[in-house]
Predicted model as a PDB file, atoms N, CA, C, CB and O in Angstrom, pLDDT in the B-factor column:
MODEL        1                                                                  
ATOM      1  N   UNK A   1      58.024  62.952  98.945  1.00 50.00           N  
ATOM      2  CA  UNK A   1      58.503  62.213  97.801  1.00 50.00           C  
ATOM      3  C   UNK A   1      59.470  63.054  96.976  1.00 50.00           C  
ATOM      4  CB  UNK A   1      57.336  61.751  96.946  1.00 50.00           C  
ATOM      5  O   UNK A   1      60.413  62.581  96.342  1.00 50.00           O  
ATOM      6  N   UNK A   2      59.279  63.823  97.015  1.00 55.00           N  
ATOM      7  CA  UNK A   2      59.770  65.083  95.916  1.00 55.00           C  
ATOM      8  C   UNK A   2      61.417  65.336  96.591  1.00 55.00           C  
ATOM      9  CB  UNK A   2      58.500  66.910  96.064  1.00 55.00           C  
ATOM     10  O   UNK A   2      62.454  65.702  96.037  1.00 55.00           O  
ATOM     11  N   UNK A   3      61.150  65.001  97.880  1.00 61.00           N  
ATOM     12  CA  UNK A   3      62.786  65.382  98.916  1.00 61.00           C  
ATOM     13  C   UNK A   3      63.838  64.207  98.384  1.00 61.00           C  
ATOM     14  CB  UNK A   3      62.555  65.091 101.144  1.00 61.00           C  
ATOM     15  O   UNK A   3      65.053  64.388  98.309  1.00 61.00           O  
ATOM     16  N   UNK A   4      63.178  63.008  98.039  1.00 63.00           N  
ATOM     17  CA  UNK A   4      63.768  61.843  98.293  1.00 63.00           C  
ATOM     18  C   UNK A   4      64.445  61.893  96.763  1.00 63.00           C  
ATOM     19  CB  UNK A   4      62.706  60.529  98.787  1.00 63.00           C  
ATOM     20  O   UNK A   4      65.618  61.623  96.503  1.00 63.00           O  
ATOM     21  N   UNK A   5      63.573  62.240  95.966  1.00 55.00           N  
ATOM     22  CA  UNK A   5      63.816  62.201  94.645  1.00 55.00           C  
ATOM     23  C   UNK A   5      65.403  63.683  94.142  1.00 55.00           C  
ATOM     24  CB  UNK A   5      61.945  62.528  93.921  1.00 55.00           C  
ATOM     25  O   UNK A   5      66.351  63.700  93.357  1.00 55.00           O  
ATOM     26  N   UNK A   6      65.059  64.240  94.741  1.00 58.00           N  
ATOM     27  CA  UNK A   6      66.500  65.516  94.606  1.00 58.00           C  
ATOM     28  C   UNK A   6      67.360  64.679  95.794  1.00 58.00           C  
ATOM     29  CB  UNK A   6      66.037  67.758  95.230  1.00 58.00           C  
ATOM     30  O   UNK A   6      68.505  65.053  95.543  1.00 58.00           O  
ATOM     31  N   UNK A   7      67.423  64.119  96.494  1.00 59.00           N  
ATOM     32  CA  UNK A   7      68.961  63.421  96.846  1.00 59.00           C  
ATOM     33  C   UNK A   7      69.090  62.560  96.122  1.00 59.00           C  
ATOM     34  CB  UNK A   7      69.293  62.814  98.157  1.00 59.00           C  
ATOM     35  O   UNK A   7      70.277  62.245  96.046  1.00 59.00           O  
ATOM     36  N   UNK A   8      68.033  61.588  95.106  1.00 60.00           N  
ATOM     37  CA  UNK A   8      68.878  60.777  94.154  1.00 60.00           C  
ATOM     38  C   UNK A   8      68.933  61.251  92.851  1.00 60.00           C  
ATOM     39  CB  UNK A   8      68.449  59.449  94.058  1.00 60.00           C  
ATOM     40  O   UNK A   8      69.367  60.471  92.003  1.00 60.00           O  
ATOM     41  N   UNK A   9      68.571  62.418  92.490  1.00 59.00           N  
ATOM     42  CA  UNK A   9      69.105  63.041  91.046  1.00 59.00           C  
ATOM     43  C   UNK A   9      69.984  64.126  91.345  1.00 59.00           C  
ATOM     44  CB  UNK A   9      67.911  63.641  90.046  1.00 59.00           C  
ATOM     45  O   UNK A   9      69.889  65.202  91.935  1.00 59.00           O  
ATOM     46  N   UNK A  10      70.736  63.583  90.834  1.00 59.00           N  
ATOM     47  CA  UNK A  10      71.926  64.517  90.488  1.00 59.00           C  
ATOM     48  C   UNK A  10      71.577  66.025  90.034  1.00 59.00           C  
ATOM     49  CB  UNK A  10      72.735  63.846  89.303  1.00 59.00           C  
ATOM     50  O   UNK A  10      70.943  66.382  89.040  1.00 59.00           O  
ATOM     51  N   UNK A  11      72.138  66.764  90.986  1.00 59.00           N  
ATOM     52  CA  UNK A  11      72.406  68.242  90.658  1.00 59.00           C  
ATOM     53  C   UNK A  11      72.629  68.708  89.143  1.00 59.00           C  
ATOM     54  CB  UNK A  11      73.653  68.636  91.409  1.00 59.00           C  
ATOM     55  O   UNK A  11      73.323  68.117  88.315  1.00 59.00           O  
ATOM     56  N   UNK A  12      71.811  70.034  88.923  1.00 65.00           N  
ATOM     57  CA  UNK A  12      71.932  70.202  87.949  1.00 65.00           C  
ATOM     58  C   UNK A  12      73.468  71.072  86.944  1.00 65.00           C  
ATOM     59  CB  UNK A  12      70.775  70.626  88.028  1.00 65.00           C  
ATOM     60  O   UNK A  12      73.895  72.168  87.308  1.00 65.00           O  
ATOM     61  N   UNK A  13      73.931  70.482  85.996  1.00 67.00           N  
ATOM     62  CA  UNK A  13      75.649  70.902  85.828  1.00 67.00           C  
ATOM     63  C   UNK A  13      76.126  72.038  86.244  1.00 67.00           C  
ATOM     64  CB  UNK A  13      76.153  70.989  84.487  1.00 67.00           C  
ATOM     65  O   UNK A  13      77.325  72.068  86.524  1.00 67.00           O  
ATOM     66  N   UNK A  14      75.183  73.458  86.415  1.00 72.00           N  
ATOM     67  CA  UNK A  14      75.045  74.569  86.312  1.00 72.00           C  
ATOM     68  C   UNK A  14      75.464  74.757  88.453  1.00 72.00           C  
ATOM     69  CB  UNK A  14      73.343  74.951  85.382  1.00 72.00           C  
ATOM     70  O   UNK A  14      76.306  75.539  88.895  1.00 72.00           O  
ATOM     71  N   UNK A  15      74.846  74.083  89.075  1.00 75.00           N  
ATOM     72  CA  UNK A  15      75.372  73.953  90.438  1.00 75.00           C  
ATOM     73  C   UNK A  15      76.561  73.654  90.692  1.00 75.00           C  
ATOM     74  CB  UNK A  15      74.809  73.175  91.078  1.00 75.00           C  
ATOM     75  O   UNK A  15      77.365  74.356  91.305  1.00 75.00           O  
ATOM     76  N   UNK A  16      76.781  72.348  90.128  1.00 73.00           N  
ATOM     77  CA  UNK A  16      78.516  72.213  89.984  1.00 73.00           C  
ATOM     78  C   UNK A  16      79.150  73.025  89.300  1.00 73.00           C  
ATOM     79  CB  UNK A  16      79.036  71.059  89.401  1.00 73.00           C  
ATOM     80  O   UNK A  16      79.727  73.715  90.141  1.00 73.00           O  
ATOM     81  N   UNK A  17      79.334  73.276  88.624  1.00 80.00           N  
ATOM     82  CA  UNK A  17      79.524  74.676  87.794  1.00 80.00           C  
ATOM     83  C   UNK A  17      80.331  76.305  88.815  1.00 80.00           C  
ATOM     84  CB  UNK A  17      77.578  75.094  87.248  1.00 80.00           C  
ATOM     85  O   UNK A  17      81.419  76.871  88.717  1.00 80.00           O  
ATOM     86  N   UNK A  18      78.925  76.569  89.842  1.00 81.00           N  
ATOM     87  CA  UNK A  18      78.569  77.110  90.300  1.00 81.00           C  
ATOM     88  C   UNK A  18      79.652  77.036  91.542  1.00 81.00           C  
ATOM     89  CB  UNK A  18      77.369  76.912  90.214  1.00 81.00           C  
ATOM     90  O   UNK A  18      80.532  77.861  91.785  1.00 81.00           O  
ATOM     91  N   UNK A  19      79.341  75.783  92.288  1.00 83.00           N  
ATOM     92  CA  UNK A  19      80.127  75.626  93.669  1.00 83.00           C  
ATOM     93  C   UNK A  19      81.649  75.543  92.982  1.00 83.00           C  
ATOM     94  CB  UNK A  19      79.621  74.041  94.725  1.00 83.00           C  
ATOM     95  O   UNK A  19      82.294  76.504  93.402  1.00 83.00           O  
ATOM     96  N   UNK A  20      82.306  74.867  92.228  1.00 85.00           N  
ATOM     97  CA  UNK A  20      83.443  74.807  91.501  1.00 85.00           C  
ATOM     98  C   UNK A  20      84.678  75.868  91.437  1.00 85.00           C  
ATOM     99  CB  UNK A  20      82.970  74.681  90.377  1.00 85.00           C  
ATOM    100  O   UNK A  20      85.788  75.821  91.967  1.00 85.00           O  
ATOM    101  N   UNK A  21      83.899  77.126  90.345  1.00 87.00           N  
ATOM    102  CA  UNK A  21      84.019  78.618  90.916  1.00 87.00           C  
ATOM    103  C   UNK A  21      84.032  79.335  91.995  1.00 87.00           C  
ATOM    104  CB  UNK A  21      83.382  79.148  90.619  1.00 87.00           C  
ATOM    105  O   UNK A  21      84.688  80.351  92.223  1.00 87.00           O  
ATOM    106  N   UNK A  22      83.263  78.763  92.681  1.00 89.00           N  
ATOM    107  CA  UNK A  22      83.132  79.681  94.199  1.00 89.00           C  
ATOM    108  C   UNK A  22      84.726  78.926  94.830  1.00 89.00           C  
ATOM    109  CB  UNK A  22      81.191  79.154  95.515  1.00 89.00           C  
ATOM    110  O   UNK A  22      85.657  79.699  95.054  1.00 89.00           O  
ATOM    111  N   UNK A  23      84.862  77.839  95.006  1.00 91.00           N  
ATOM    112  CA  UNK A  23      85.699  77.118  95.318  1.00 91.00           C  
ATOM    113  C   UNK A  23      87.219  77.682  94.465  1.00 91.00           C  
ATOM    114  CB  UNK A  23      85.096  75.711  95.043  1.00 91.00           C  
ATOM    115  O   UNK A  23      88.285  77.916  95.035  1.00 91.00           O  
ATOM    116  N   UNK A  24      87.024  77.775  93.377  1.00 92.00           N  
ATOM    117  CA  UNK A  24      88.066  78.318  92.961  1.00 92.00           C  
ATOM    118  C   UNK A  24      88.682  80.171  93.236  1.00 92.00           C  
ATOM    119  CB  UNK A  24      87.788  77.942  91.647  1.00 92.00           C  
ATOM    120  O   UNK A  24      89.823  80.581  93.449  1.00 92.00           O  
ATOM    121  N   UNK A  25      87.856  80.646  93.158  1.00 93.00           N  
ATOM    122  CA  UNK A  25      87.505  82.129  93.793  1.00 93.00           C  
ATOM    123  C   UNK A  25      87.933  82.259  94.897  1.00 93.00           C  
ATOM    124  CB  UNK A  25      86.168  82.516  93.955  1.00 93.00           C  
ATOM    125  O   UNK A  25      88.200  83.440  95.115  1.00 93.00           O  
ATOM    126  N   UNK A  26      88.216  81.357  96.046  1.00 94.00           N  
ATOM    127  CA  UNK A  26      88.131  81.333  97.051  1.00 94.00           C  
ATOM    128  C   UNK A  26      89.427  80.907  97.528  1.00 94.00           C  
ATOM    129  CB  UNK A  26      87.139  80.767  97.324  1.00 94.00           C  
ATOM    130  O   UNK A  26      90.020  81.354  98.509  1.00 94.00           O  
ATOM    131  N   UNK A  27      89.928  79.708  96.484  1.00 94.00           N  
ATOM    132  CA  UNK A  27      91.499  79.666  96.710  1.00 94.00           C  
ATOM    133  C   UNK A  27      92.613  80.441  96.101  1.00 94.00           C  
ATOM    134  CB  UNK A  27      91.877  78.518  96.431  1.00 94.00           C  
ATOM    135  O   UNK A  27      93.821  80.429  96.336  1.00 94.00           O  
ATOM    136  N   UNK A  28      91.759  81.243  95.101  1.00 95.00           N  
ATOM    137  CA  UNK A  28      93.034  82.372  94.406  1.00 95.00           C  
ATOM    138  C   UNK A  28      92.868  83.827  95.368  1.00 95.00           C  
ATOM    139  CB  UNK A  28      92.625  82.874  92.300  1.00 95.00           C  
ATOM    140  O   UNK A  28      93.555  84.846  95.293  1.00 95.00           O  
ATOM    141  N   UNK A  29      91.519  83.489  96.438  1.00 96.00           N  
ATOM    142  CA  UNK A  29      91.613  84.448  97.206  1.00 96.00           C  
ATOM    143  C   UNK A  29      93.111  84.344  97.836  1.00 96.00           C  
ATOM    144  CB  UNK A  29      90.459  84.413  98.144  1.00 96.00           C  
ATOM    145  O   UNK A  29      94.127  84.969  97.533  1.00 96.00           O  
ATOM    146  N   UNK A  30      92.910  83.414  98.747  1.00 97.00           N  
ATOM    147  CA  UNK A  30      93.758  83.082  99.798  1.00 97.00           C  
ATOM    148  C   UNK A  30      95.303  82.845  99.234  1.00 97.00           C  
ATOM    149  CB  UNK A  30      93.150  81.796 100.519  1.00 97.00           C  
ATOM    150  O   UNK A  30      96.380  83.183  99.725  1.00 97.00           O  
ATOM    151  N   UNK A  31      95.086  82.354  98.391  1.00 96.00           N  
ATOM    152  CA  UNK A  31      96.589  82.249  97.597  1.00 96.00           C  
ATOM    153  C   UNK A  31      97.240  83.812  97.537  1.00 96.00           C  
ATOM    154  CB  UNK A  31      96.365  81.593  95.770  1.00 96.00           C  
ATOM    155  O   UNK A  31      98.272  84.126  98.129  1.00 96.00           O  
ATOM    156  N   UNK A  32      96.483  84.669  96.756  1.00 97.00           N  
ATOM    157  CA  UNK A  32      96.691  86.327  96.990  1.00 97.00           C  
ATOM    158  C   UNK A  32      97.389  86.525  98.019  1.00 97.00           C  
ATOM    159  CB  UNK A  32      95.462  87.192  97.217  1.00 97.00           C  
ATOM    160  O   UNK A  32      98.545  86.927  97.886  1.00 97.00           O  
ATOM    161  N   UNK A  33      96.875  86.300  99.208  1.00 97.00           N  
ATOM    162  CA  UNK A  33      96.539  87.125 101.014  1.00 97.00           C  
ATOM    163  C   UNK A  33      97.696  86.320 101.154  1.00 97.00           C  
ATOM    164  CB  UNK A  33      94.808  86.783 102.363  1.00 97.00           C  
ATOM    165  O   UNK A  33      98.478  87.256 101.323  1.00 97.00           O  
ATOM    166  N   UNK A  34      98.302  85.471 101.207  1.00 98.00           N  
ATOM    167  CA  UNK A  34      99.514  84.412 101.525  1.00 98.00           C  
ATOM    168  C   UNK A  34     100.240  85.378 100.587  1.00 98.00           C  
ATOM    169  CB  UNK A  34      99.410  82.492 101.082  1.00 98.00           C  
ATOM    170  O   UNK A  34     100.971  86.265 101.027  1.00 98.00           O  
ATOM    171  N   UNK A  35     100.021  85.185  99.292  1.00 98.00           N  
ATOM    172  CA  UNK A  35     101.509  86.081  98.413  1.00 98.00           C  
ATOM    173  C   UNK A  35     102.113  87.491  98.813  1.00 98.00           C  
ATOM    174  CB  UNK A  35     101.096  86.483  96.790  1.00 98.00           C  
ATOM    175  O   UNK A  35     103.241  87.981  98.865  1.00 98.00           O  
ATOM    176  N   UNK A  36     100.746  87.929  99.083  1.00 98.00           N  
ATOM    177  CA  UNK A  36     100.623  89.586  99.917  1.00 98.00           C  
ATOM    178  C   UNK A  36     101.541  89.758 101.054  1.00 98.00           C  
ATOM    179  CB  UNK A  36      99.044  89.907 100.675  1.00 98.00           C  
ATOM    180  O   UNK A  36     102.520  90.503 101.101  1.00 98.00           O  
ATOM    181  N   UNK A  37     100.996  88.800 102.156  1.00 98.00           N  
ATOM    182  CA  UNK A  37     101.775  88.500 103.232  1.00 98.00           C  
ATOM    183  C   UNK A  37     103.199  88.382 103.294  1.00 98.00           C  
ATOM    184  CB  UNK A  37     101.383  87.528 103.615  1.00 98.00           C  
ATOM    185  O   UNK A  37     103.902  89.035 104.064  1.00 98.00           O  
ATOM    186  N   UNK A  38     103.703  87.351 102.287  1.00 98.00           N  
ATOM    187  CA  UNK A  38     105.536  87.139 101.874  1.00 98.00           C  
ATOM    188  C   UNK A  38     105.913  88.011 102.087  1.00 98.00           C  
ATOM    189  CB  UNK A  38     106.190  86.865 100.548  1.00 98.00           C  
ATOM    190  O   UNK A  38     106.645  88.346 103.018  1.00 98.00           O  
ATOM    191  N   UNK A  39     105.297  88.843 100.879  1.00 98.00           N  
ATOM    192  CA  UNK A  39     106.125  89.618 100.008  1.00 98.00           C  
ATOM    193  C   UNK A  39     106.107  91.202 101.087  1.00 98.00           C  
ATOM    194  CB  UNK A  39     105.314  89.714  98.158  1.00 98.00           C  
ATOM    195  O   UNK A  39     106.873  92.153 100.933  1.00 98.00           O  
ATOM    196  N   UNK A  40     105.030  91.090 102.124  1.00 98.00           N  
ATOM    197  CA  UNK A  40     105.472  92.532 102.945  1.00 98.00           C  
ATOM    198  C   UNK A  40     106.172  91.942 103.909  1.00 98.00           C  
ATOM    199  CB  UNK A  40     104.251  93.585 103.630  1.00 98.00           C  
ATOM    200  O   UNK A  40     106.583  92.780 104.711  1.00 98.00           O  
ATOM    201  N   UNK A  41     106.543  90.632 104.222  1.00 98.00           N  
ATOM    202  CA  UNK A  41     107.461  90.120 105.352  1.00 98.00           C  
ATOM    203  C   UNK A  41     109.214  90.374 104.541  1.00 98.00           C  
ATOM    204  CB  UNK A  41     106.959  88.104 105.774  1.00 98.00           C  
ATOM    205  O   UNK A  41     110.265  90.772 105.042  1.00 98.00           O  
ATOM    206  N   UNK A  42     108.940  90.020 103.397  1.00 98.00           N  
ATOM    207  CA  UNK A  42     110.182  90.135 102.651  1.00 98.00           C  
ATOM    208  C   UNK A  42     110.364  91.954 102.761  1.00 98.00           C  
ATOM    209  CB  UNK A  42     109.990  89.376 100.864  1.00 98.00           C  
ATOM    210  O   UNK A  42     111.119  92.746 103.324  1.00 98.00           O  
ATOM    211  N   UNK A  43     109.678  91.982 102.237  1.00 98.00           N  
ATOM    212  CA  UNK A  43     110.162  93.604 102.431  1.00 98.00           C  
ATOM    213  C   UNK A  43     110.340  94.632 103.956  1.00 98.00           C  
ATOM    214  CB  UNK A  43     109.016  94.379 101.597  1.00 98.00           C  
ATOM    215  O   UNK A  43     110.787  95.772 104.083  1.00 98.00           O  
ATOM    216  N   UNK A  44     109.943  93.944 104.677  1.00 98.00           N  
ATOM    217  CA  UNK A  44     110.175  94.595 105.879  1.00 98.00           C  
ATOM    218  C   UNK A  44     111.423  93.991 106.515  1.00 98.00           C  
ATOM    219  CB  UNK A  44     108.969  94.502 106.772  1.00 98.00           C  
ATOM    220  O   UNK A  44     112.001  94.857 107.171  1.00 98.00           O  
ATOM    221  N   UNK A  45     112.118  92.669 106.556  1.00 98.00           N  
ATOM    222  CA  UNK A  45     112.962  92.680 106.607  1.00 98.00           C  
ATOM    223  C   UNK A  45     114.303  92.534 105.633  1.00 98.00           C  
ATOM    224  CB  UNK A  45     112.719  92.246 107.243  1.00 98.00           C  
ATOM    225  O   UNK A  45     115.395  92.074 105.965  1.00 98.00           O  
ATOM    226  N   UNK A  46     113.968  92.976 104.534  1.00 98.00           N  
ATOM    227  CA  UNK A  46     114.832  93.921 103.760  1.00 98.00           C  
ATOM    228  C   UNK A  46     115.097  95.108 104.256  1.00 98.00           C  
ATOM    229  CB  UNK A  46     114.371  94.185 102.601  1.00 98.00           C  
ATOM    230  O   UNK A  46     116.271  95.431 104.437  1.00 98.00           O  
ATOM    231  N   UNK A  47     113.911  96.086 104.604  1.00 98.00           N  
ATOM    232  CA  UNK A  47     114.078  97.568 105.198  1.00 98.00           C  
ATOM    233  C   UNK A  47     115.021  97.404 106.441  1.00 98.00           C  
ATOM    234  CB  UNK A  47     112.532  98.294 105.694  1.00 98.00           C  
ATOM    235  O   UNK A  47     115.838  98.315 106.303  1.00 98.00           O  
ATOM    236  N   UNK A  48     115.289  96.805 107.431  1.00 98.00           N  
ATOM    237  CA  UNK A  48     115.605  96.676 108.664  1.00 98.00           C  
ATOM    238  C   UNK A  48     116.987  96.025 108.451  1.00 98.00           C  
ATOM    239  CB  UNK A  48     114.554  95.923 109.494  1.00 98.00           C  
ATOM    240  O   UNK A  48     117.809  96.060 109.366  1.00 98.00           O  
ATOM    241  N   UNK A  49     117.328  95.310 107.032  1.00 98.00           N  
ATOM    242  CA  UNK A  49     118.753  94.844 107.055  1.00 98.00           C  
ATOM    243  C   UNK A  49     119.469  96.130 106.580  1.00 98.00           C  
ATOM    244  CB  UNK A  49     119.064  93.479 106.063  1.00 98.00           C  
ATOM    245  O   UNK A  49     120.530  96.554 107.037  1.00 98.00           O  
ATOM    246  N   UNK A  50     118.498  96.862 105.283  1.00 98.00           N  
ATOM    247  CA  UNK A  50     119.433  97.904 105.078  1.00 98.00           C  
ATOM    248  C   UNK A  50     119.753  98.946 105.678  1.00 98.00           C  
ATOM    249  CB  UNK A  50     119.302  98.296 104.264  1.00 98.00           C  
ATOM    250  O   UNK A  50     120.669  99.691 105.330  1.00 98.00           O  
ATOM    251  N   UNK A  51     118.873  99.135 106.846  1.00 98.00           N  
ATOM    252  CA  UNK A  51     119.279 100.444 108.223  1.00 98.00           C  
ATOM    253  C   UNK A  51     120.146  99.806 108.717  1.00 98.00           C  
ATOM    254  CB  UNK A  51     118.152 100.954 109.551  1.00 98.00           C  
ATOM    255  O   UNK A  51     121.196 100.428 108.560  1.00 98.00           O  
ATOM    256  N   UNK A  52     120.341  98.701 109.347  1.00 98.00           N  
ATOM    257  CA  UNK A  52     121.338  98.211 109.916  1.00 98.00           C  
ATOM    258  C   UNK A  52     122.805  98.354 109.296  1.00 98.00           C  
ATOM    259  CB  UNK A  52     120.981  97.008 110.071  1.00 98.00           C  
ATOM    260  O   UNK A  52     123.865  98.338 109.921  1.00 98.00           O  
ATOM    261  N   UNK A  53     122.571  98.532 107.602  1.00 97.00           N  
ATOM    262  CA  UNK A  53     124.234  98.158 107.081  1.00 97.00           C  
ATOM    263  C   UNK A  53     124.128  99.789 106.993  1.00 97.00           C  
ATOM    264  CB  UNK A  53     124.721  96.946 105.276  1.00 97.00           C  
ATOM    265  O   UNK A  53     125.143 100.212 107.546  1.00 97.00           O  
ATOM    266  N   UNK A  54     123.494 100.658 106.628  1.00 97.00           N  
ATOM    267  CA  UNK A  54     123.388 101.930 106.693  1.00 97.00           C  
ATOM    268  C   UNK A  54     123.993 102.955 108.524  1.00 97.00           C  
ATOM    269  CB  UNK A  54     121.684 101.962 106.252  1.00 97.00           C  
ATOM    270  O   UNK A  54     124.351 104.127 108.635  1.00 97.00           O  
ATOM    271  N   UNK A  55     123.902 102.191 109.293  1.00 96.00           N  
ATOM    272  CA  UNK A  55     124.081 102.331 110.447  1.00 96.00           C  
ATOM    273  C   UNK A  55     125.777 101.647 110.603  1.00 96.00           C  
ATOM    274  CB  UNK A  55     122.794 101.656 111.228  1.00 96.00           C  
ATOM    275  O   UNK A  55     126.574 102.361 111.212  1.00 96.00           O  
ATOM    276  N   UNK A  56     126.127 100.715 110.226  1.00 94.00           N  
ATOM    277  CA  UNK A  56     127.134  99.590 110.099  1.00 94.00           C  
ATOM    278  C   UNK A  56     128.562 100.568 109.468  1.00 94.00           C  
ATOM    279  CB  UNK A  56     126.448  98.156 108.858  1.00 94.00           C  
ATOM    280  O   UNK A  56     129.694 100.853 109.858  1.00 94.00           O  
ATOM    281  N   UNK A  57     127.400 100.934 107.873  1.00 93.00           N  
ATOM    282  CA  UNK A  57     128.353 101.743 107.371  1.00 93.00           C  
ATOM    283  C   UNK A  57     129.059 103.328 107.709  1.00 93.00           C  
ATOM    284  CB  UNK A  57     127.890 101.739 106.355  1.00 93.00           C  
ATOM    285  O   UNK A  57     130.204 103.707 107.467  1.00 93.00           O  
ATOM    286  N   UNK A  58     128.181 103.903 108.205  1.00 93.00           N  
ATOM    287  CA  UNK A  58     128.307 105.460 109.400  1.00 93.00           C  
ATOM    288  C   UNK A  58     129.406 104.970 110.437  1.00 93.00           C  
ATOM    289  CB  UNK A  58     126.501 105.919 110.551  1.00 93.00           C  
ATOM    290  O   UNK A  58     130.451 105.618 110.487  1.00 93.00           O  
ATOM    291  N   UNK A  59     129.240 103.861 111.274  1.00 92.00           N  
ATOM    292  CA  UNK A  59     129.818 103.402 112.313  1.00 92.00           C  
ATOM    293  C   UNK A  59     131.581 103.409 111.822  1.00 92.00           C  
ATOM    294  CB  UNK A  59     129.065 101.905 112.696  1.00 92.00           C  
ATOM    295  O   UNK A  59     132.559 103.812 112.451  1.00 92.00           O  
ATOM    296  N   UNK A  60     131.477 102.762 110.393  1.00 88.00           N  
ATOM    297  CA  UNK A  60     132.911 102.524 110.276  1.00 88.00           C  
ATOM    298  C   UNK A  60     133.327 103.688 109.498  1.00 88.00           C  
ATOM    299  CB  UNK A  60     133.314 101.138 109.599  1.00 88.00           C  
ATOM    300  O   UNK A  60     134.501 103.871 109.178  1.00 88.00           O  
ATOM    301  N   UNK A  61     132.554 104.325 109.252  1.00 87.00           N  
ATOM    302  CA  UNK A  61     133.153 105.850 108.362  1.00 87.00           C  
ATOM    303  C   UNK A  61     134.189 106.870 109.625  1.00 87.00           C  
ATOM    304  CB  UNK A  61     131.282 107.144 107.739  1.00 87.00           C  
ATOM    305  O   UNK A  61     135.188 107.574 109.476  1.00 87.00           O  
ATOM    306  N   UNK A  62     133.386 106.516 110.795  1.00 86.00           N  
ATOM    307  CA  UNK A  62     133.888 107.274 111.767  1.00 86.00           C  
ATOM    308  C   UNK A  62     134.948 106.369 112.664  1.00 86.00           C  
ATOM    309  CB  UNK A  62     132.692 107.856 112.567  1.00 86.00           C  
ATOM    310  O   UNK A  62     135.004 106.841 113.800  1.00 86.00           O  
ATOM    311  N   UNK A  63     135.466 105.671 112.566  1.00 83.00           N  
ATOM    312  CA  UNK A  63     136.095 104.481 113.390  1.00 83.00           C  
ATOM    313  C   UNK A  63     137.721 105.148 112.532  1.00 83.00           C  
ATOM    314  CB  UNK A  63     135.299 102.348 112.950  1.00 83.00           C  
ATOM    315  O   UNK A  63     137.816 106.131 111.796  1.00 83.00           O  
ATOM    316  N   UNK A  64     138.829 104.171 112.987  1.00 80.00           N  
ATOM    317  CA  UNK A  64     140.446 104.547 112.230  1.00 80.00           C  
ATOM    318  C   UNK A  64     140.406 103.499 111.267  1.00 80.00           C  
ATOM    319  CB  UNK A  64     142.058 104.402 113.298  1.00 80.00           C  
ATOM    320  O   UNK A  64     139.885 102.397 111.436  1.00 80.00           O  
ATOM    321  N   UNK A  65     141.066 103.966 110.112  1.00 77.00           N  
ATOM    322  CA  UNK A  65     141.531 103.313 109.004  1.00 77.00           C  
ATOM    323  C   UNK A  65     142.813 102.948 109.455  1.00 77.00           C  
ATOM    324  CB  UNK A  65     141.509 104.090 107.741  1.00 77.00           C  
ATOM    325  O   UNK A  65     143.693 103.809 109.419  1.00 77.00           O  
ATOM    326  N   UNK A  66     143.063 101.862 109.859  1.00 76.00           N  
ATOM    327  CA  UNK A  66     144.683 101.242 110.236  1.00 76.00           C  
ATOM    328  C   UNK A  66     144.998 100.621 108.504  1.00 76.00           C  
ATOM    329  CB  UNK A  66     144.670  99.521 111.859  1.00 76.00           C  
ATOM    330  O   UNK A  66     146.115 100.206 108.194  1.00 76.00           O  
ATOM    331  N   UNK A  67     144.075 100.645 107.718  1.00 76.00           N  
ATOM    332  CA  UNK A  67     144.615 100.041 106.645  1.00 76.00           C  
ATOM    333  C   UNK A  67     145.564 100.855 106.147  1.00 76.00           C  
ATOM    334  CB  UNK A  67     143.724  99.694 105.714  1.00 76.00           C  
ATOM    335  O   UNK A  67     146.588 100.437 105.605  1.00 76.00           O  
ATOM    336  N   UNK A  68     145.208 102.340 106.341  1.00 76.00           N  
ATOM    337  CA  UNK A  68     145.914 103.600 105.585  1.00 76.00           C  
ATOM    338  C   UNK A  68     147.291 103.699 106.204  1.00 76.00           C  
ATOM    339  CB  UNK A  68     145.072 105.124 105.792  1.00 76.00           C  
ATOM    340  O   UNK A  68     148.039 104.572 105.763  1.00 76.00           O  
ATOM    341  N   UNK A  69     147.753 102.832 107.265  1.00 75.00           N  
ATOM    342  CA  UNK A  69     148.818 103.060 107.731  1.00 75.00           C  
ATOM    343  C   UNK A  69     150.134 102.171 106.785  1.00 75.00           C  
ATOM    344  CB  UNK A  69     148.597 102.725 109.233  1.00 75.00           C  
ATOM    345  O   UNK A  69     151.340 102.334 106.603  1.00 75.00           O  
ATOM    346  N   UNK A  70     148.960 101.061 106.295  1.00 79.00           N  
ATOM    347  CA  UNK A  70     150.111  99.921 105.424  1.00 79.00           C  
ATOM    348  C   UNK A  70     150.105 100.391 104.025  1.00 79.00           C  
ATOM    349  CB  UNK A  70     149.601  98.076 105.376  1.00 79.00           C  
ATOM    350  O   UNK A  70     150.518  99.563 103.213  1.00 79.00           O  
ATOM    351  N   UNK A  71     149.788 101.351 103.635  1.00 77.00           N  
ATOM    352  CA  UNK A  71     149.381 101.566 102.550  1.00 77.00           C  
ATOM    353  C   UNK A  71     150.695 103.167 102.121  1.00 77.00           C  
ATOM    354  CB  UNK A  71     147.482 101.754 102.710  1.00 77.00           C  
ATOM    355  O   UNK A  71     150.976 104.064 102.916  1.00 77.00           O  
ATOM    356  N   UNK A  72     151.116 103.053 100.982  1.00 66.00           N  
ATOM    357  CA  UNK A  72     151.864 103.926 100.745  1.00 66.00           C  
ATOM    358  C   UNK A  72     151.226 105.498 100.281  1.00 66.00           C  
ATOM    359  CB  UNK A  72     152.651 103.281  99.851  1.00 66.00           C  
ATOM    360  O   UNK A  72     151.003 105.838  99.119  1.00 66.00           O  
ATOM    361  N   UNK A  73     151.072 106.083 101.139  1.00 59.00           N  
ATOM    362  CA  UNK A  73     150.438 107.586 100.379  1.00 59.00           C  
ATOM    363  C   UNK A  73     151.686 108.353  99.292  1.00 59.00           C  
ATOM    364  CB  UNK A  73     150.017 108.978 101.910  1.00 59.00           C  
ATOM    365  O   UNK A  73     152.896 108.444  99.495  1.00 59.00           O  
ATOM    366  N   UNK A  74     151.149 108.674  98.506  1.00 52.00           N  
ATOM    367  CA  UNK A  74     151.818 109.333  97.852  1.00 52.00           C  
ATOM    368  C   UNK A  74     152.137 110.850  98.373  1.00 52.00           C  
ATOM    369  CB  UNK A  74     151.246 109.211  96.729  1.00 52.00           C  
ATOM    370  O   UNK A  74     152.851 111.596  97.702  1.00 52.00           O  
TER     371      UNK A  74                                                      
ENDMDL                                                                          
END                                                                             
């Protein structure tokens, strides 16, 4: 009798309460671990664009300046 009677009374506020928080706890977890995630995907390929222009830029340091040919030296 006692079983039948707690599935038709309502939980006490303090349970809802309870699961609510956990529930909320649980999506600012994951929300975190997702933001976390971006933000080291963003940054890793940030790192890898700027070796590349770092590499890009070496490449043309050593290459000919044909510009210097149109150009009047003093």
């Amino acid at each position: 009798m006692s079983q039948e009677l707690s599935q038709i009374i309502p939980s006490p506020q303090s349970e809802v309460e309870d699961t609510f928080s956990a529930y909320q706890t649980t999506h600012q977890f994951y929300t975190e671990v997702q933001t976390r995630s971006e933000f080291k995907q963003y940054c890793e390929r940030y790192y890898i664009t700027a070796e590349r222009n770092r590499q890009d830029l070496e490449k043309m340091r050593g290459e000919l300046n044909i510009m210097r040919w149109f150009r009047k030296t003093r």
